[in-house]
FIMIKOL-735445 format. One record per residue (C-alpha): residue in one letter; x, y, z; residue number from 1. Coordinates in steps of 0.2 Angstrom, whole numbers. Layout:
REM FIMIKOL-735445
aa / u / v / w / i
A / X / Y / Z / NUM
...
//
This chain:
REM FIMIKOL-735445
aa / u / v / w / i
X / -12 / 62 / 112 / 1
X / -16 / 56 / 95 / 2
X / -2 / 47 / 86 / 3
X / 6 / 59 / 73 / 4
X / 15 / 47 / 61 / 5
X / 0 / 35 / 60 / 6
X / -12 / 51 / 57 / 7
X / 2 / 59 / 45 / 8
X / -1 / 44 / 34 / 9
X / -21 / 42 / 36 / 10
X / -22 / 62 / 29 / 11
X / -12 / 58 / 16 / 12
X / -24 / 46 / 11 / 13
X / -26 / 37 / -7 / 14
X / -37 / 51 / -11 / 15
X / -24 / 64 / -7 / 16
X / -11 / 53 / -19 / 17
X / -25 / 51 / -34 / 18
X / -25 / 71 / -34 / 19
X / -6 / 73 / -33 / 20
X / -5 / 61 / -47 / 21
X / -19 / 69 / -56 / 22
X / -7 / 85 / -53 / 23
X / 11 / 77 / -59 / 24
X / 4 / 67 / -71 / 25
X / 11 / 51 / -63 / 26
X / 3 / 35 / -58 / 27
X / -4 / 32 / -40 / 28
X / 6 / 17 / -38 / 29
X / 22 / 29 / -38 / 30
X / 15 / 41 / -31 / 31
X / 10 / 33 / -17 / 32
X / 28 / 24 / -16 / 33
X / 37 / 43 / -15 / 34
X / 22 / 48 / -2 / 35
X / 26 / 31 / 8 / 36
X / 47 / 39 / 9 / 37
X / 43 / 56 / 12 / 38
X / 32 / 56 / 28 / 39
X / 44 / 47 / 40 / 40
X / 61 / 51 / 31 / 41
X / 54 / 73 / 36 / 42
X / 48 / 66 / 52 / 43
X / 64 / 58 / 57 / 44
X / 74 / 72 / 50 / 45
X / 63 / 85 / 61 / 46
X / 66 / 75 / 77 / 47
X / 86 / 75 / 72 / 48
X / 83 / 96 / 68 / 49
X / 74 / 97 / 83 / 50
X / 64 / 116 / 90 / 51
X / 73 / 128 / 77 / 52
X / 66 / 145 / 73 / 53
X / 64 / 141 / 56 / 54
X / 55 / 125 / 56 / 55
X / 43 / 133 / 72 / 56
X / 37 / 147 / 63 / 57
X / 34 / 139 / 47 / 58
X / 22 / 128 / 57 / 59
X / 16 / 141 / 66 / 60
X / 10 / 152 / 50 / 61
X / 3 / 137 / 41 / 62
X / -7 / 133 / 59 / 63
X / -13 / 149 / 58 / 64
X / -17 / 152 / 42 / 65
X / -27 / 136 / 44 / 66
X / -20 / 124 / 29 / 67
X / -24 / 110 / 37 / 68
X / -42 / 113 / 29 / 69
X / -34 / 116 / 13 / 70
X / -26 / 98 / 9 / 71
X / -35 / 94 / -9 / 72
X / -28 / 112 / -16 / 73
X / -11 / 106 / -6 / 74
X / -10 / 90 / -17 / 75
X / -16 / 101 / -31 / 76
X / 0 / 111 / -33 / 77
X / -5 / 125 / -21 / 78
X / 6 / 126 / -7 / 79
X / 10 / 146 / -7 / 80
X / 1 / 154 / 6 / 81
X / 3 / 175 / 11 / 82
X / 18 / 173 / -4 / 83
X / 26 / 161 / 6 / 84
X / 30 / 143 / -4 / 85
X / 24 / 134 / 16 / 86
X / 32 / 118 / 8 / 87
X / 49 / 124 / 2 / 88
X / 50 / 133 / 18 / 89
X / 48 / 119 / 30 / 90
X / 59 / 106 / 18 / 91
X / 73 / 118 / 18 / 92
X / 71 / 121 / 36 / 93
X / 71 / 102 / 38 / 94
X / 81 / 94 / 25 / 95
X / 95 / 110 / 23 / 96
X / 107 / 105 / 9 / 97
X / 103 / 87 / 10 / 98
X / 86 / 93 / -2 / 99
X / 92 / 89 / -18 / 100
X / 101 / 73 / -14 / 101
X / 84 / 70 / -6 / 102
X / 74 / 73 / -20 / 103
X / 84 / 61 / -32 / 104
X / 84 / 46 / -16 / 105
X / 63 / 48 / -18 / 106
X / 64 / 48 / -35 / 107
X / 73 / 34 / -39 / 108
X / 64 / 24 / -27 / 109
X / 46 / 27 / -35 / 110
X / 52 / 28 / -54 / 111
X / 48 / 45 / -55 / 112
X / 56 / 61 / -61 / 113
X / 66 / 71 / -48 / 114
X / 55 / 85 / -54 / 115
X / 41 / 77 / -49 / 116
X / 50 / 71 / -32 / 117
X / 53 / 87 / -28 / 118
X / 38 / 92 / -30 / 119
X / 30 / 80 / -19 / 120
X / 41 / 83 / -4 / 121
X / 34 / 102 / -6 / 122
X / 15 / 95 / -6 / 123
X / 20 / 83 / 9 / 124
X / 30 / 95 / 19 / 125
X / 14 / 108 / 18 / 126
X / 3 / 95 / 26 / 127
X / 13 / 91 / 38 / 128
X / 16 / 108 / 43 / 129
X / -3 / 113 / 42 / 130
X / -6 / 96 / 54 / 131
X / 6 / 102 / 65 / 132
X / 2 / 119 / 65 / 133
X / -17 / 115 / 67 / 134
X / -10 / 104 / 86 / 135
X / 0 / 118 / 89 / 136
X / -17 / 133 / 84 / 137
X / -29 / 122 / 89 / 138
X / -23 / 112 / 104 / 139
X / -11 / 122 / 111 / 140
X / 1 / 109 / 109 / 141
X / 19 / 119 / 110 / 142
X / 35 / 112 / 99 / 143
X / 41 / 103 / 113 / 144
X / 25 / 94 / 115 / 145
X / 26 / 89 / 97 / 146
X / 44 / 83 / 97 / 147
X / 42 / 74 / 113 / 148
X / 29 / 67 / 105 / 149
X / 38 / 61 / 89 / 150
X / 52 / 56 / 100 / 151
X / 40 / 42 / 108 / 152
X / 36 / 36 / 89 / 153
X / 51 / 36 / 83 / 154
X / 54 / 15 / 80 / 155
X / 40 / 14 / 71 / 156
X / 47 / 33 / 58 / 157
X / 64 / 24 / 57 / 158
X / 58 / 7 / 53 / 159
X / 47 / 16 / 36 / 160
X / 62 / 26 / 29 / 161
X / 73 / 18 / 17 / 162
X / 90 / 13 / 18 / 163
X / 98 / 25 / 7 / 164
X / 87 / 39 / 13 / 165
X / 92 / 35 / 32 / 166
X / 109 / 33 / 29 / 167
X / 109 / 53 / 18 / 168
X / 101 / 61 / 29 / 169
X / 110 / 53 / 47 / 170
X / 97 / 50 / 57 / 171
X / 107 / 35 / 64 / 172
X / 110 / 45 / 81 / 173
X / 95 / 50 / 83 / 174
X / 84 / 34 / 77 / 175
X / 98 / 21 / 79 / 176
X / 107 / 10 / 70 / 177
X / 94 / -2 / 63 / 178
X / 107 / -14 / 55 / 179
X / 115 / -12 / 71 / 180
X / 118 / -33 / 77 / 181
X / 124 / -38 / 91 / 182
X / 138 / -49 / 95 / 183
X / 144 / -60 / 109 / 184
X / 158 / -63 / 115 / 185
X / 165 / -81 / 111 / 186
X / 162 / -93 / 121 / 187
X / 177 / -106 / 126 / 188
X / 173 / -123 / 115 / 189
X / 181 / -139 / 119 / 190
X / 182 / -144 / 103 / 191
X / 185 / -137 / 85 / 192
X / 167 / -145 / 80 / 193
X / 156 / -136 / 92 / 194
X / 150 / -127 / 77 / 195
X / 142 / -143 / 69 / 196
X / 129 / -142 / 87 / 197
X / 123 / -125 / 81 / 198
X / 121 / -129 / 64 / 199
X / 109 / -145 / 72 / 200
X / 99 / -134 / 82 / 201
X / 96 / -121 / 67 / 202
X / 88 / -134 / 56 / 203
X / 79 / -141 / 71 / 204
X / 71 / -124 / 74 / 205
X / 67 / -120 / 55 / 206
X / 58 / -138 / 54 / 207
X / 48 / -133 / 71 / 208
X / 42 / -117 / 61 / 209
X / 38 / -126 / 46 / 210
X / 28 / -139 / 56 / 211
X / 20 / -125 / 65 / 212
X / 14 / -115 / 47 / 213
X / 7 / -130 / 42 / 214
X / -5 / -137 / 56 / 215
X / -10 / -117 / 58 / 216
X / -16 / -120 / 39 / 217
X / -30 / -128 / 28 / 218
X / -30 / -132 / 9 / 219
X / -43 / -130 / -1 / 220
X / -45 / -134 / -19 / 221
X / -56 / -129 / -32 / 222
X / -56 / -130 / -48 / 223
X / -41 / -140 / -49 / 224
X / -29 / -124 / -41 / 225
X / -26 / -126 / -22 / 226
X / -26 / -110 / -11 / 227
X / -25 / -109 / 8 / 228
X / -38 / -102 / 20 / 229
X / -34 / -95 / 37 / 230
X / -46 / -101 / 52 / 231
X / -46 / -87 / 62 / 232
X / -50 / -71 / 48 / 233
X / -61 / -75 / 34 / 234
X / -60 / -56 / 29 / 235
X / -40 / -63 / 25 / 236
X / -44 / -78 / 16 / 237
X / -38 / -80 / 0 / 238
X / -53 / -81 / -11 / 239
X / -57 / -98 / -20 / 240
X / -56 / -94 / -39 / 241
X / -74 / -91 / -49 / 242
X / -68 / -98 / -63 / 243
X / -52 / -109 / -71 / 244
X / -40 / -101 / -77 / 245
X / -38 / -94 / -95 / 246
X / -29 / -110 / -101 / 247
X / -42 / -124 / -98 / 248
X / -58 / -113 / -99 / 249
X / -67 / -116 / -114 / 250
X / -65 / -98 / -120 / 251
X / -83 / -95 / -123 / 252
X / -91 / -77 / -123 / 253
X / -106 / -71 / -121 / 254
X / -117 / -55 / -118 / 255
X / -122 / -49 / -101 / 256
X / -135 / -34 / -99 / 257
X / -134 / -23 / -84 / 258
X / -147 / -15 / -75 / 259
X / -147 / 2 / -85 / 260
X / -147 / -7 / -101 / 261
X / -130 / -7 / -106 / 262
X / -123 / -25 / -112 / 263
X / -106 / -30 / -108 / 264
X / -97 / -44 / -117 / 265
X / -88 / -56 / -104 / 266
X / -83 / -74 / -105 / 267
X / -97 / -85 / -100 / 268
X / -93 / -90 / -81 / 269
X / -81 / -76 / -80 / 270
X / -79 / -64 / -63 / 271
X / -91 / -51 / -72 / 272
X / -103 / -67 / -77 / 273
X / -104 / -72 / -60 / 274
X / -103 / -55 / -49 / 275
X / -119 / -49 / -60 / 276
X / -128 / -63 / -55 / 277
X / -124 / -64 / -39 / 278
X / -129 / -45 / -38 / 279
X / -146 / -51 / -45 / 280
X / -148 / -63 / -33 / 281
X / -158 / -66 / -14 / 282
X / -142 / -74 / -8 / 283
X / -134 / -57 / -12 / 284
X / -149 / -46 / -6 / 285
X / -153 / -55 / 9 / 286
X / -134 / -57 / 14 / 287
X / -126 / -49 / 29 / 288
X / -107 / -42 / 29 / 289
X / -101 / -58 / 38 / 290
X / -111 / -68 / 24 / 291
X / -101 / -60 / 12 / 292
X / -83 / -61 / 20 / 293
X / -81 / -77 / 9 / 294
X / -89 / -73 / -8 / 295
X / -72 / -65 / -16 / 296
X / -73 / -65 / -36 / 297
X / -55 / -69 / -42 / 298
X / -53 / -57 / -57 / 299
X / -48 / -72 / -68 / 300
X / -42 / -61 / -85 / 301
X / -32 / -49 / -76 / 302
X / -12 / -53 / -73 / 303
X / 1 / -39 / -66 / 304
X / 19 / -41 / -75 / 305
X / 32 / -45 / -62 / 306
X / 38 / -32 / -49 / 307
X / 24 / -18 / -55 / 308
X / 11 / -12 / -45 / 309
X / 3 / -3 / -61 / 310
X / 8 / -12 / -78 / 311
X / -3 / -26 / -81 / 312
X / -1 / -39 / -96 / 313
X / -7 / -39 / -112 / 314
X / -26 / -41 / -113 / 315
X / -31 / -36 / -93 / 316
X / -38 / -20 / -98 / 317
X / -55 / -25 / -104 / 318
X / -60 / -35 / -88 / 319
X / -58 / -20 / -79 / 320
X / -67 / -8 / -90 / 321
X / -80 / -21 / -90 / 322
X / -81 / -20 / -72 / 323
X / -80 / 0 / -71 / 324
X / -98 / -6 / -79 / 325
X / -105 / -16 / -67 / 326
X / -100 / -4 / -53 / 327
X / -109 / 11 / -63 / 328
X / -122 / -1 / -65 / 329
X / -123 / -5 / -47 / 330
X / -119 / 13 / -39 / 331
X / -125 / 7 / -21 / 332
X / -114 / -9 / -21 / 333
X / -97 / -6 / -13 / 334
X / -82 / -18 / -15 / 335
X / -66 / -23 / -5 / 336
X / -51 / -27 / -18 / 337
X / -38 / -40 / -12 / 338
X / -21 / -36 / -21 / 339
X / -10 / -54 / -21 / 340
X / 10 / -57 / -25 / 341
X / 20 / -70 / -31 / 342
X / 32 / -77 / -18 / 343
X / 50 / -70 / -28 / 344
X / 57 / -57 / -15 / 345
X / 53 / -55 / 3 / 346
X / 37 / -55 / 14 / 347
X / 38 / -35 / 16 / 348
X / 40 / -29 / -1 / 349
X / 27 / -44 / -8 / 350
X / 15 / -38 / 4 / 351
X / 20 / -20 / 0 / 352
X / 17 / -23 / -18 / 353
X / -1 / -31 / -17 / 354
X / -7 / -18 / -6 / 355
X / 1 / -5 / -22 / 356
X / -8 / -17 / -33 / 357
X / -26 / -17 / -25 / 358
X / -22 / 1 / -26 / 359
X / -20 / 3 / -44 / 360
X / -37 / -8 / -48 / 361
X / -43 / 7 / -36 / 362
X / -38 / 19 / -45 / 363
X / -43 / 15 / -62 / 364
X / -59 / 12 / -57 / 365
X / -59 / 30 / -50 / 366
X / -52 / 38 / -66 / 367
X / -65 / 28 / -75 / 368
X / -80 / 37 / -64 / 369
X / -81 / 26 / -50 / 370
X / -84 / 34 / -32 / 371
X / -69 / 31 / -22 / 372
X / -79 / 29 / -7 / 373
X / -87 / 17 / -13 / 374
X / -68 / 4 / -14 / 375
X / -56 / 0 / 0 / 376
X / -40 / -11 / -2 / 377
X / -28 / -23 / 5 / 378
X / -14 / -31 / 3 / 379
X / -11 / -50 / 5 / 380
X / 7 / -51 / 0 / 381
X / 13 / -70 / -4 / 382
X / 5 / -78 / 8 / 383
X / -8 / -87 / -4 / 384
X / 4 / -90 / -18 / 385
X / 3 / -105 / -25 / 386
X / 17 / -108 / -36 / 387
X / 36 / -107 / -30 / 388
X / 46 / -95 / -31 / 389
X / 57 / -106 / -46 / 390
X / 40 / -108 / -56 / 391
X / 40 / -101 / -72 / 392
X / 35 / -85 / -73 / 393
X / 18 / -89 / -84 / 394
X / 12 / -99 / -67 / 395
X / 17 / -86 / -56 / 396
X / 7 / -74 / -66 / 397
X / -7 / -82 / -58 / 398
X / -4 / -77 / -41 / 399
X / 1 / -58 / -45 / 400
X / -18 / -56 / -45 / 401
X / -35 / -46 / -42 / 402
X / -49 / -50 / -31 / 403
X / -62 / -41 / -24 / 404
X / -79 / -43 / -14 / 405
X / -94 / -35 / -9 / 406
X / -96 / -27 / 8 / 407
X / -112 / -19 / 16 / 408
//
């Protein structure tokens, strides 16, 4: 069978977030950030509900209605069906009195309006009903089936909802504890120091990792900033900046004329300078997609303020809108964004943010008139940073940053 939480979140896809955005009138970022709660915090309640007659048949109508083919008027606010609202149906089924609360948990953990919150748990609730409902149509797959099934994927559901959404709803007898720890019993000492030997063997394990992270890693310096490059995926690798930064450049600007005649104006030796002439190029037209895994263009003017995924600093807004008009001026080229973050906070939530961030750069270009298709993403989290996480925050502006590259 195929995995239903993992095909939950591929349906519910960037291009299903941009709509809802589009719909609310909120930012992808956030968006996505309330989508990325809702799907395992209504999954890991319906495992804890279990084969009720109210969440069955909602399934069942929206399986036989065939929503599932009806996802983009879903995400466009249109989720009653035979004057049934499918979504409030199946989230009341689900949730019971527990909505509300629900509601203002998703909320406050995108930034968004509980309206809006509320209003996303109905879109998200009608696609999962019209997936399920299509197994169940389709496939024959009964409600047992489908719990079962949930049943087997519910580490990963419970790992993806957060804290204060696990701990409202109760899922911790179904799910488990997952701050559960476990403890020994003590162990007979023969002296009140035994303490000091574990405390030895601690900091003799955390310099073993430390000497292990650095033979697994190069540097690499360019351009007077270092970044590390993994061996083993040059897809990964942090890209090697185009250009110095803003502060030692010599600020010069010039004009760059695209293809259709438009004319951009770019600092000379900037990320648009030197993706346009690579696009014009042999070593671009004769490249292969493994030739290109290492030619990554570090947007150089383009800065995220801390802890955002979709408010950038002051001046970033012109880079981008010049690099809507390369892509418009290049409609066959088709680019992989890299989204970066500074090392403050922890390895999840830096690598969650960059992924968000890579995923903003998306969808500006799309509101700007840029195929979708023709952008994927991903997040590399603070694994390149350069900069501690004590820097000021004018040095680790640097590595909250943009990248992208061409792919064939």
């Amino acid at each position: 069978m195929v995995n239903i939480y993992d095909t939950l979140k591929n349906l519910i896809g960037p291009d299903l977030v941009s709509k809802a955005a589009t719909t609310l009138g909120e930012s992808n970022a956030k968006v996505s950030t309330a989508v990325s709660a809702i799907i395992p915090s209504l999954l890991g309640k319906l495992i804890k509900e279990g084969n009720t007659s109210g969440i069955r048949e909602t399934i069942e109508m929206a399986g036989k209605n065939d929503l599932v083919n009806d996802l983009n008027g879903i995400f466009g606010g249109n989720c009653i069906y035979n004057n049934i609202n499918v979504g409030d149906k199946l989230a009341g089924a689900i949730l019971g009195n527990k909505t509300s609360e629900f509601n203002s948990a998703v909320a406050a953990k995108a930034g968004i309006p509980t309206a809006s919150a509320g209003k996303l748990t109905h879109m998200v609730s009608t696609a999962i009903a019209a997936f399920l409902g299509n197994r169940m149509a389709k496939h024959n797959d009964s409600m047992a089936d489908i719990l079962a099934e949930l049943d087997n994927e519910k580490a990963a559901i419970a790992r993806d909802i957060p804290a204060n959404i696990y701990s409202l709803l109760g899922l911790s007898p179904v799910l488990g504890n997952r701050n559960t720890t476990v403890t020994n019993e003590p162990v007979a000492r023969k002296s009140g120091n035994g303490w000091i030997w574990w405390v030895i063997i601690l900091l003799l394990l955390l310099l073993c990792w430390f000497w292990w992270r650095s033979c697994h890693r190069n540097k690499v310096v360019d351009n007077n900033r270092t970044a590390y490059v993994e061996h083993v995926d040059t897809v990964r690798a942090r890209p090697v900046a185009t250009v110095d930064d803003n502060t030692t450049r010599n600020g010069v600007r010039t004009e760059v004329t695209l293809p259709d005649g438009r004319k951009i104006n770019v600092y000379k030796g900037g990320a648009e300078d030197k993706l346009v002439t690579y696009l014009n190029s042999d070593s671009y037209k004769n490249a292969n997609d493994n030739d290109l895994k290492s030619k990554w263009f570090e947007f150089d003017n383009i800065e995220f303020q801390f802890d955002s995924a979709d408010e950038l600093t002051a001046g970033s807004k012109q880079q981008l809108d010049n690099l809507v008009q390369v892509l418009k001026a290049y409609p066959d080229v088709k680019i992989r964004i890299g989204g970066y973050a500074d090392k403050v906070g922890s390895d999840p939530a830096n690598m969650k943010i960059s992924k968000e961030r890579a995923e903003y750069i998306k969808s500006y270009f799309e509101s700007n008139g840029v195929n979708g298709n023709r952008v994927d993403t991903r997040g590399f989290g603070e694994e390149y940073a350069q900069y501690p996480a004590d820097a000021p925050d004018s040095l680790r502006a640097h590595d909250r940053n943009i990248a992208l590259r061409i792919v064939k």
